[in-house]
N, C-alpha and C positions, 0 to 999 in steps of 0.2 A: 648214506653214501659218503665215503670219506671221496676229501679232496687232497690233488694231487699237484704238488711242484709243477705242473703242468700245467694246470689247470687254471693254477693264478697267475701262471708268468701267460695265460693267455687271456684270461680277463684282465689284467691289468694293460696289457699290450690293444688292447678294446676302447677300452676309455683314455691314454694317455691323447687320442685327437681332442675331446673334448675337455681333459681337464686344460691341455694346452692354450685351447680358446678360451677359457676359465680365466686362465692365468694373463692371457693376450687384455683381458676385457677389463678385466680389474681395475688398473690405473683410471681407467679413462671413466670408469664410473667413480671414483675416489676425489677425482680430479672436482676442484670450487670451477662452478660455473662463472663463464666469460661475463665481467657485469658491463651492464649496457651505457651505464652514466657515471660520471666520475663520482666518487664518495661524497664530495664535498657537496657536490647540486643534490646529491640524496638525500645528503643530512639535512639543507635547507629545504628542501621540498617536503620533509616529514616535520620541520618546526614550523614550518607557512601553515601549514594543515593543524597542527596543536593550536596556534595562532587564533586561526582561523572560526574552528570547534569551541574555543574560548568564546572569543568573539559572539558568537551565535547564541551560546548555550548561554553567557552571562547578561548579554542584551536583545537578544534577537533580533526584531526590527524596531526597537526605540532607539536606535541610536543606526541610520544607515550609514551617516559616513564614516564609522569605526569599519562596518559591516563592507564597506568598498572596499578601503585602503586592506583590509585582508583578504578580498577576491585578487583585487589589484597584486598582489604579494604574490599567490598561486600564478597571475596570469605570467608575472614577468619571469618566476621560474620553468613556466610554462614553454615561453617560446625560448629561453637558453636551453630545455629541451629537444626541441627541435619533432618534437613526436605529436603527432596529429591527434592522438586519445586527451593528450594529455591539454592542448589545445583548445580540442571540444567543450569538455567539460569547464573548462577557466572561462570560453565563452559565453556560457552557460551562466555561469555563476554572477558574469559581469552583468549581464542581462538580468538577472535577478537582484543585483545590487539597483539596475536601473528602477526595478518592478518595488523596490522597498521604497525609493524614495518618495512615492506618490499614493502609493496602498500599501494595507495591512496582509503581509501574507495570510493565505486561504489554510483549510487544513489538509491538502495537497500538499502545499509547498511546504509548509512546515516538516511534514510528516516526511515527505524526500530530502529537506536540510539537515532534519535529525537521522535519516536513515545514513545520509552521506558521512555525517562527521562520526558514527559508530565505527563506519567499516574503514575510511582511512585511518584510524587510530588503532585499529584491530590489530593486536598483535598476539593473538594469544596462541599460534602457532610458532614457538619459536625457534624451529626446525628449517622455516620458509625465510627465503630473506626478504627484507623490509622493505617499504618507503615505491621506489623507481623501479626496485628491482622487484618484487613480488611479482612472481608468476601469472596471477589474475588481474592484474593491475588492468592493462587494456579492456578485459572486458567489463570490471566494474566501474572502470569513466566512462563506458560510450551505457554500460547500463543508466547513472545516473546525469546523465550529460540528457540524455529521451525523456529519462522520468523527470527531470527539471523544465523540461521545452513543454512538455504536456500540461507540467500546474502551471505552469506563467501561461497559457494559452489560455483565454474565457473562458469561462464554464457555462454550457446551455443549462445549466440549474442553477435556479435562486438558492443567494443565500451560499454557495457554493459548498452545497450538501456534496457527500461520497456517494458512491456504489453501495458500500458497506452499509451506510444510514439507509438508503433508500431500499434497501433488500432485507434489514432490520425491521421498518416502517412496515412493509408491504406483509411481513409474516406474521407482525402483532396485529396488523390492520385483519386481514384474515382469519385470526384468532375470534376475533371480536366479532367478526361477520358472521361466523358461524356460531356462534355464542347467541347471536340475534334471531338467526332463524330459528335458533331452537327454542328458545324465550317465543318467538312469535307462533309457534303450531302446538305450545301447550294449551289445555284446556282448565282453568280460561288463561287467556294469553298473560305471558309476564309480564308487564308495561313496563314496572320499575328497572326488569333486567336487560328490557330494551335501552329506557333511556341513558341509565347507568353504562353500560358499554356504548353507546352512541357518545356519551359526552368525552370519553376519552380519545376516542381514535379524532373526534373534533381538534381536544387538544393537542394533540401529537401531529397531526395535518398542519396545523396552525402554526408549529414550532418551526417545522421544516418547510414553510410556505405552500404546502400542496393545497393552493386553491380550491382544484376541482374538488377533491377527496373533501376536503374542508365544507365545502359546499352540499355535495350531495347530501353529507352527515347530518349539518344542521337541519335537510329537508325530514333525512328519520327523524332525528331529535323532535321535530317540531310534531309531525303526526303521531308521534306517539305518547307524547303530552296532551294531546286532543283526546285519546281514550280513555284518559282518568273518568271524564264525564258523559263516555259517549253510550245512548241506548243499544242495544244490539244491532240494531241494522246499519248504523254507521260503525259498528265495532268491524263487522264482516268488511266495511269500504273501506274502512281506513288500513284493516290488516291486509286488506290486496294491497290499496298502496304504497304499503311499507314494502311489502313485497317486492313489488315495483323498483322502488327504489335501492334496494340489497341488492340488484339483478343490477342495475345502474353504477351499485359500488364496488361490486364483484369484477364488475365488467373494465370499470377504472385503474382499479389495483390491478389487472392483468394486462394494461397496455403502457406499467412502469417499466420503462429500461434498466436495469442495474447488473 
């Protein structure tokens, strides 16, 4: 179908409302966003933080009064800020300057002081403006502002094991359990494959301080070093036993939180 002089002066008379708003909107997307903090508090606020990441990554906590005097540095640009995220997290940090000078950070805190100093440094977007002014800025301080209040707060586990370890632990421990009962319903029962898996998950209990688990283990371990020399009708006691006791560690390993 041919088109007709008509026909474009009336599509074109169709879109001129939208291209107008087109044209209306443009600037104002074009337009540098309004920045929040003066250049100059931005530029120190991203050299307090290089500072800072230095500081951590070259000493960590063997040296906390370096490790203050650079919290200290965030804090004071902190409150020339005048922004409550930014704040938070400075309070945070001072708190954690206080937690170095008496203990060894945990691997909590560690692992949140090295997540922090990656992501203030982060620049690898550099379409985004920096430092004060990044768009995520407020929600990655109140992010790590919680995950810092969390590792300085006790940990109800020895030894200040993670989730991660203990959910690690609890999969090999399992491994190993069933590894045991099946060692224990061959004919004739495995001894060796029992104690040989019993002595590891002992080990690995032991690393991470899991007493219980630690404990029941050595009980397999122990009766099943008894069947080396045991006649058949204590072989039958001892493999209920054992039994017994896998029903005990099964039951252990499933009431770990992680």
């Amino acid at each position: 179908m041919d088109t007709t002089d008509d026909d474009l002066a009336s599509t074109r008379a169709a879109l001129n409302p939208m291209l107008d708003a087109t044209a209306a909107i443009l600037p104002w997307i074009s337009q540098t966003p309004t920045a929040r903090f003066p250049p100059e508090l931005n530029k120190r606020w991203q050299s307090a933080w290089a500072e800072f990441a230095d500081t951590w990554r070259q000493h960590g906590s063997n040296d906390p009064a370096r490790f203050r005097r650079s919290a200290m540095l965030i804090m004071s640009i902190a409150l020339e800020s005048a922004d409550a995220d930014c704040l938070g997290l400075a309070e945070s940090l001072a708190s954690t300057a206080d937690h170095l000078e008496h203990k060894t950070p945990g691997n909590r805190l560690q692992a949140a002081l090295h997540a922090l100093c990656d992501v203030m440094l982060d620049t690898s977007d550099k379409h985004l403006p920096q430092g004060l002014e990044h768009p995520h800025l407020n929600e990655r301080l109140r992010h790590f502002r919680d995950r810092l209040e969390t590792a300085l707060r006790p940990s109800g586990k020895p030894g200040e094991r993670s989730d991660v370890l203990d959910r690690l632990f609890v999969e090999d421990a399992e491994e190993r359990l069933a590894h045991m009962r099946e060692s224990l319903e061959t004919l004739p029962i495995d001894i060796y494959g029992i104690a040989e898996e019993c002595e590891a998950l002992i080990q690995h209990a032991e690393q991470i301080e899991m007493w219980g688990i630690y404990h029941l283990g050595r009980t397999v371990h122990h009766l099943a070093l008894q069947l080396y020399d045991a006649n058949e009708a204590d072989l039958d006691r001892a493999a209920d036993a054992i039994g017994a006791q896998l029903d005990l560690l099964e039951q252990a390993l499933h009431a770990i939180e992680y």
